[in-house]
Every structure is written in structure tokens, then in C-alpha cells.
C-alpha positions as a Markdown table, in Angstrom:
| # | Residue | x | y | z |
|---|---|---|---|---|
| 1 | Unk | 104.7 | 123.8 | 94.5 |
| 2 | Unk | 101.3 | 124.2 | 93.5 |
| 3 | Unk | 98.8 | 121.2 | 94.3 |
| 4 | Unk | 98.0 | 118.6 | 91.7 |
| 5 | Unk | 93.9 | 117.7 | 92.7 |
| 6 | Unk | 93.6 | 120.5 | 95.4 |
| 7 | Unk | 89.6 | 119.7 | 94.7 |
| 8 | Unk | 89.8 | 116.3 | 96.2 |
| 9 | Unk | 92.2 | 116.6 | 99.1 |
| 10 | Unk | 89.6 | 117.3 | 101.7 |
| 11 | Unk | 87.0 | 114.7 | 100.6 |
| 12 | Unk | 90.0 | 112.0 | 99.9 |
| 13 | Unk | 91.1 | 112.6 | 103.7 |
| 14 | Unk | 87.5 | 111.6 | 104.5 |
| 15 | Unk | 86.9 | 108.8 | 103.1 |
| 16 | Unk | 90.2 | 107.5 | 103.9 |
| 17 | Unk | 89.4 | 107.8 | 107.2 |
| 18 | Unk | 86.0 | 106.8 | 106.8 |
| 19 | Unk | 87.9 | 102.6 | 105.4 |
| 20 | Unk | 89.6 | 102.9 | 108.7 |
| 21 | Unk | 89.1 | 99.8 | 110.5 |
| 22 | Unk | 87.6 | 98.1 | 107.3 |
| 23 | Unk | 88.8 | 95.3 | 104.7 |
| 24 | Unk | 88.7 | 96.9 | 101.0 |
| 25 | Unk | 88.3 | 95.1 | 97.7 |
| 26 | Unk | 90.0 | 97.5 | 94.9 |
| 27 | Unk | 87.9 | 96.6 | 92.0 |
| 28 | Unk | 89.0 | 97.2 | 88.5 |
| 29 | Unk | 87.4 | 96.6 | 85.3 |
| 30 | Unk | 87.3 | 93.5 | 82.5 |
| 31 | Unk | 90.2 | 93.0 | 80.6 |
| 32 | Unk | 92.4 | 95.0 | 83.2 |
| 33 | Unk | 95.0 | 96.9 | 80.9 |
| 34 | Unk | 97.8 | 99.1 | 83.1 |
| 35 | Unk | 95.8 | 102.1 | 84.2 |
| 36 | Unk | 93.5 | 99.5 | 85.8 |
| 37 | Unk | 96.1 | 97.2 | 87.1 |
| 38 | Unk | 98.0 | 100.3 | 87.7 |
| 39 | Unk | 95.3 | 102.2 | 89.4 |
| 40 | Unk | 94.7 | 98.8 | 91.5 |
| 41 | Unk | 98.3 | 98.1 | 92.9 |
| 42 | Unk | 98.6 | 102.3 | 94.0 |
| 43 | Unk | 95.6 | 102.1 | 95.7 |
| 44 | Unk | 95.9 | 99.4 | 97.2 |
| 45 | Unk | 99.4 | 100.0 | 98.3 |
| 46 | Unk | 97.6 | 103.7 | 99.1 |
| 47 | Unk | 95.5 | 102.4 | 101.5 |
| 48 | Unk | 98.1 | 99.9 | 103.4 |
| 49 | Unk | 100.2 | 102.7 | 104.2 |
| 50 | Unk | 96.8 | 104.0 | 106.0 |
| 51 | Unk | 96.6 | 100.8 | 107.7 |
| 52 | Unk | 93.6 | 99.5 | 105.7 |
| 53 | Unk | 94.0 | 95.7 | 104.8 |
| 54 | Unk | 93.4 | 95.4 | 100.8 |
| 55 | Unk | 92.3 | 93.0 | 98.3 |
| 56 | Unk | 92.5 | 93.3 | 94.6 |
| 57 | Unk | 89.6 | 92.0 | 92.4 |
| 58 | Unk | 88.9 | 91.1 | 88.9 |
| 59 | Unk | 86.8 | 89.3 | 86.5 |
| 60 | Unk | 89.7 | 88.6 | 84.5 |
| 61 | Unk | 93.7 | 87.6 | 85.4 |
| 62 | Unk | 95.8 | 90.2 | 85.2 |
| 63 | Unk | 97.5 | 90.0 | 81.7 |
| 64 | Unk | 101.0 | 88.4 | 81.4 |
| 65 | Unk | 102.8 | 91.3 | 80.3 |
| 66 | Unk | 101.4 | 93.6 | 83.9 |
| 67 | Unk | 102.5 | 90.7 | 86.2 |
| 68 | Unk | 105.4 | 92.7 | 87.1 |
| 69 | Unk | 103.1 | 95.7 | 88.2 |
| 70 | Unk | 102.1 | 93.1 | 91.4 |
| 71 | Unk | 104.7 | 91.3 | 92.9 |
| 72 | Unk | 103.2 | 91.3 | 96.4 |
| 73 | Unk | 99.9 | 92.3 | 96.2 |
| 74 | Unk | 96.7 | 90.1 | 96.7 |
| 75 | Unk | 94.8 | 89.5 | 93.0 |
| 76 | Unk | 91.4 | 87.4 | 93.5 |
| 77 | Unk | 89.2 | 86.3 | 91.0 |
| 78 | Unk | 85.4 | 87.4 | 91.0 |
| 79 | Unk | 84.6 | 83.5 | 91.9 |
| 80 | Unk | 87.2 | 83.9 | 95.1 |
| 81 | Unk | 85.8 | 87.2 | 96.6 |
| 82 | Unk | 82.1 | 85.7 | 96.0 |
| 83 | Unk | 82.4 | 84.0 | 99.2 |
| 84 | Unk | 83.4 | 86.6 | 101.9 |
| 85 | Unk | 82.1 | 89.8 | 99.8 |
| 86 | Unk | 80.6 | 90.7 | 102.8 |
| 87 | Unk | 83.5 | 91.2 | 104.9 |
| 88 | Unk | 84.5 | 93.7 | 101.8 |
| 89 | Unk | 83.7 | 97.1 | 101.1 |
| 90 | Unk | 84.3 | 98.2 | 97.9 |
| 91 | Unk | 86.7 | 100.7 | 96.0 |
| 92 | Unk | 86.6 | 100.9 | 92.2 |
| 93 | Unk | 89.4 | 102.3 | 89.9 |
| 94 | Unk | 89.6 | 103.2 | 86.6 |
| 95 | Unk | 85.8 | 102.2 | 85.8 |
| 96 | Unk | 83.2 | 104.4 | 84.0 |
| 97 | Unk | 80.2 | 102.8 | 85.5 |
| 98 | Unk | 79.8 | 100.3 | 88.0 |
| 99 | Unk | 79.3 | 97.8 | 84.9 |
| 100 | Unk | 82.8 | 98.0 | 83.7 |
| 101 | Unk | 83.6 | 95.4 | 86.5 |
| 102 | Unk | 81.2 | 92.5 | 85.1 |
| 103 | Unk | 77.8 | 91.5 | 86.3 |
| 104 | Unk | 78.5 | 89.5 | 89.0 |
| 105 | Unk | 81.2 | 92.1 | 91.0 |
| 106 | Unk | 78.7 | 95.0 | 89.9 |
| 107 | Unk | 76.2 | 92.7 | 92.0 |
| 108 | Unk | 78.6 | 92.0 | 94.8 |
| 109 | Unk | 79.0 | 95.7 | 95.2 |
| 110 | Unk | 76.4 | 97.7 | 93.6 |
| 111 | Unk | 77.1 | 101.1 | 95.3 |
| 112 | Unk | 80.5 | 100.7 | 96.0 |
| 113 | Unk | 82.3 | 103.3 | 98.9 |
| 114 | Unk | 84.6 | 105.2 | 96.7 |
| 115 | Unk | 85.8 | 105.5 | 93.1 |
| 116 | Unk | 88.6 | 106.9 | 91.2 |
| 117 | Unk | 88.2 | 107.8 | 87.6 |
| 118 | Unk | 88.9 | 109.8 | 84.4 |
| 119 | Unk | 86.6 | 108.5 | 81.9 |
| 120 | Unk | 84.4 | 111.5 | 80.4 |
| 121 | Unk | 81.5 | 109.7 | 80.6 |
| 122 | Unk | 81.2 | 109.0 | 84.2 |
| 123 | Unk | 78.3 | 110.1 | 85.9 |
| 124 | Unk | 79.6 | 109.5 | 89.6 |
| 125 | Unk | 78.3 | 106.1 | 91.0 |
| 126 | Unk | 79.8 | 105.8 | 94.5 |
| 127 | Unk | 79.5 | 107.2 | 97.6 |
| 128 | Unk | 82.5 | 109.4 | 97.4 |
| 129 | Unk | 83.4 | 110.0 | 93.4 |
| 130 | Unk | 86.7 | 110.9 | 92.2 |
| 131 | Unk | 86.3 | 111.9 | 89.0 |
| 132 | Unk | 88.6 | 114.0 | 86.6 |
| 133 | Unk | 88.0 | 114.0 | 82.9 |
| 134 | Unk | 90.8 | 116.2 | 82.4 |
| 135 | Unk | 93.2 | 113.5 | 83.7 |
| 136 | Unk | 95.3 | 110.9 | 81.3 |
| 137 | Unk | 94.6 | 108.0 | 83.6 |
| 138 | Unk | 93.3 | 107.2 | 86.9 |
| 139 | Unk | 97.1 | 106.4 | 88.2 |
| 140 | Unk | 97.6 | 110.1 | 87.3 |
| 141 | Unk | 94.3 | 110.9 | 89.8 |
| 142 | Unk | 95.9 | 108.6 | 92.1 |
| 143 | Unk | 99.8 | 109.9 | 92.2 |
| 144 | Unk | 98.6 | 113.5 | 92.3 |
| 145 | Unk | 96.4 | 112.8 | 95.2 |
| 146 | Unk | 99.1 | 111.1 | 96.5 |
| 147 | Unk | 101.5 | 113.7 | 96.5 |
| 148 | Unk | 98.9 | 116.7 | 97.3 |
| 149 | Unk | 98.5 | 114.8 | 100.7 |
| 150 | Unk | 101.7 | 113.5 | 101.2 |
| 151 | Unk | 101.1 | 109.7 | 101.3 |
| 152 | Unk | 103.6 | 107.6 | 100.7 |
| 153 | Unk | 104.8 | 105.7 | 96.9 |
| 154 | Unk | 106.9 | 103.5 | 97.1 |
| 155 | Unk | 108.7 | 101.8 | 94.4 |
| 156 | Unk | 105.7 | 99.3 | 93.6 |
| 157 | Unk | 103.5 | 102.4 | 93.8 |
| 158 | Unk | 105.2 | 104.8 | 91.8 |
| 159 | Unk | 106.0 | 101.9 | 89.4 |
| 160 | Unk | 102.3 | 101.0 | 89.2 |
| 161 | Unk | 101.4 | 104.5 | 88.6 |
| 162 | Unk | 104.0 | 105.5 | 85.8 |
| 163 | Unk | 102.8 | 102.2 | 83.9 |
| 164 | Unk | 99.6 | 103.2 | 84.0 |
| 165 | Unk | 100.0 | 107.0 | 82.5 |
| 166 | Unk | 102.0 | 105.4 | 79.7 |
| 167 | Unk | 99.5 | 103.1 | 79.2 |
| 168 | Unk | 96.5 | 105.6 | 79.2 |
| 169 | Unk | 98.9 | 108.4 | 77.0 |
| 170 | Unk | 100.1 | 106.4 | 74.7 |
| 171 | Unk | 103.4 | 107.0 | 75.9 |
| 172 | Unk | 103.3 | 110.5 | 76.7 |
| 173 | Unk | 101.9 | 110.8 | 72.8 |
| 174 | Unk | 97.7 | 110.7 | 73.2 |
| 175 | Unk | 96.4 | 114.4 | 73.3 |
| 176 | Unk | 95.3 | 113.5 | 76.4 |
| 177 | Unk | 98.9 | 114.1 | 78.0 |
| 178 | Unk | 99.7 | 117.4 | 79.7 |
| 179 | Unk | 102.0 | 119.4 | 81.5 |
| 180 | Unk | 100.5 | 117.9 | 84.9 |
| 181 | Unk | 101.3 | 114.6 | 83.3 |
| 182 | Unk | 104.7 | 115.3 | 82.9 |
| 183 | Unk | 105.3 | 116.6 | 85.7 |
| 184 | Unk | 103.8 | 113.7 | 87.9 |
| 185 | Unk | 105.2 | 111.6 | 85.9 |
| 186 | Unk | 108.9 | 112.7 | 86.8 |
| 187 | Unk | 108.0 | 112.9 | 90.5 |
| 188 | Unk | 107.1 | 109.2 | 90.0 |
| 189 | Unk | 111.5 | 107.9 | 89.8 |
């Protein structure tokens, strides 16, 4: 089968090896919908099966009707990472510009490590971008990466990621949605 992000597997493979040995804040962006909280479970869970330790951060609580996207995995407030920031280094998901987070996390993390994104009008921000335009969500980025490198989903994951394409398309219905969608999609049950 033909790769889903060939153009990232090498670079992706470097920076996660590059988080080895560090604790990473996956931020997402203000009034998280579930591409964001989506994007934040899968990579977080990304990254534990890499043995990277993970914390999820944002401004806002993660909406009632996502709760079921994180039934194990750490969600802090921007006023709980505030103190140990430091001991942090940052991923964002799912955030055009490093100001989709809210003041104070942009602050916290002003150049964060890596990103993951599909917003058109990202202009890279990061140390290592992951940017696709072309892409329905982020969690499609992420699951396609995923799969081109054979890292493990499991059921949170894959759940995570299919909530966050149908989120992002509209359910499978925004133009946006493509044969790549589908197709990751159905690799996702």
C-alpha cells in the first residue's frame, strides 16, 4: 500500500527521537473542538507508545460532549502547567499560529518543539512543522503518520483520531474530505 505522508516520515522519526528522554505538553488550541482534542489524545497516546511521558494542555476544559475522547489521559489547565512549564517541552496540534493556544501558553512556549497541522494559513512556527493543507484535520496528519511508520493506535487512539476527521469533514460531507480520508478513516476500526 502506498504511504499516506511519505513527506514527513523521515523528519517525524527525528524528532520523535529527538522528545526521547523528555516530558511533552501536547498543546491544543481555545475552545478545543474534536480535531483538537482528537489530535491531543493521538498524540499523546503517539508518543507513550515511544516511551515519552505526556501531558495534555489547554486554556479551556475539554467540552462535555469530547469527555469520552480521554478516559485516561492527563488534561491540565493553562493555570496548572504554569508552574512546572519548565520541565515541559512543547508539542502543538491542530493550531494555525502559536496564538491559537491563548496568551499565556503561547508565552509558556513561544517556539514550541514540534507542530501538527492543516490549517492553510499556517506559516510553520515550530522547530519541526508538520503542516498539510491538503488534509481534513490534523488527526488525519496524525493516523496517516501513524500508519506510514507503523506506530501503534490503539482503541483510544484510533477513536480519538476518527472523532476528529468527522469533526473537521463534517462528517465525511465538507469538500475537504477525500479519498485519503476515507481510506484512513476505515483503517481507523
Amino acid at each position: 500500500m502506498e504511504a499516506y505522508y511519505p513527506q514527513f516520515s523521515d523528519r517525524f522519526q527525528q524528532m520523535l527521537h529527538g522528545l526521547k528522554g523528555r516530558k511533552v505538553a501536547v498543546v491544543g488550541h481555545a475552545r478545543p473542538d474534536g480535531d483538537c482534542i482528537g489530535s491531543q489524545v493521538g498524540m499523546s497516546r503517539l508518543l507513550e507508545t515511544q516511551g515519552i511521558a505526556t501531558v495534555c494542555v489547554n486554556g479551556d476544559v475539554v467540552p462535555e460532549r469530547l469527555r469520552f475522547l480521554v478516559p485516561d489521559t492527563v488534561f491540565l489547565r493553562t493555570d496548572d502547567i504554569l508552574p512546572v512549564a519548565d520541565q515541559y517541552t512543547a508539542v502543538f496540534v491542530d493550531c494555525a499560529d502559536g496564538a491559537r493556544c491563548g496568551d499565556r501558553l503561547q508565552a509558556l512556549f513561544p517556539q514550541p518543539y514540534a507542530m501538527v497541522d492543516h490549517h492553510i494559513s499556517n506559516q510553520g512556527y515550530a522547530q519541526h512543522d508538520f503542516v498539510e493543507p491538503q488534509s481534513a484535520s490534523t488527526t488525519e496528519i496524525l493516523a496517516g503518520i501513524c500508519l506510514d511508520l507503523n506506530i501503534p493506535i490503539d482503541a483510544i487512539a484510533a477513536q480519538a483520531f476518527y472523532a476528529g476527521i468527522v469533526t473537521d469533514t463534517g462528517q465525511f460531507k465538507f469538500p475537504s474530505t477525500t479519498r485519503r480520508t476515507f481510506l484512513l478513516a476505515a483503517e481507523l476500526f
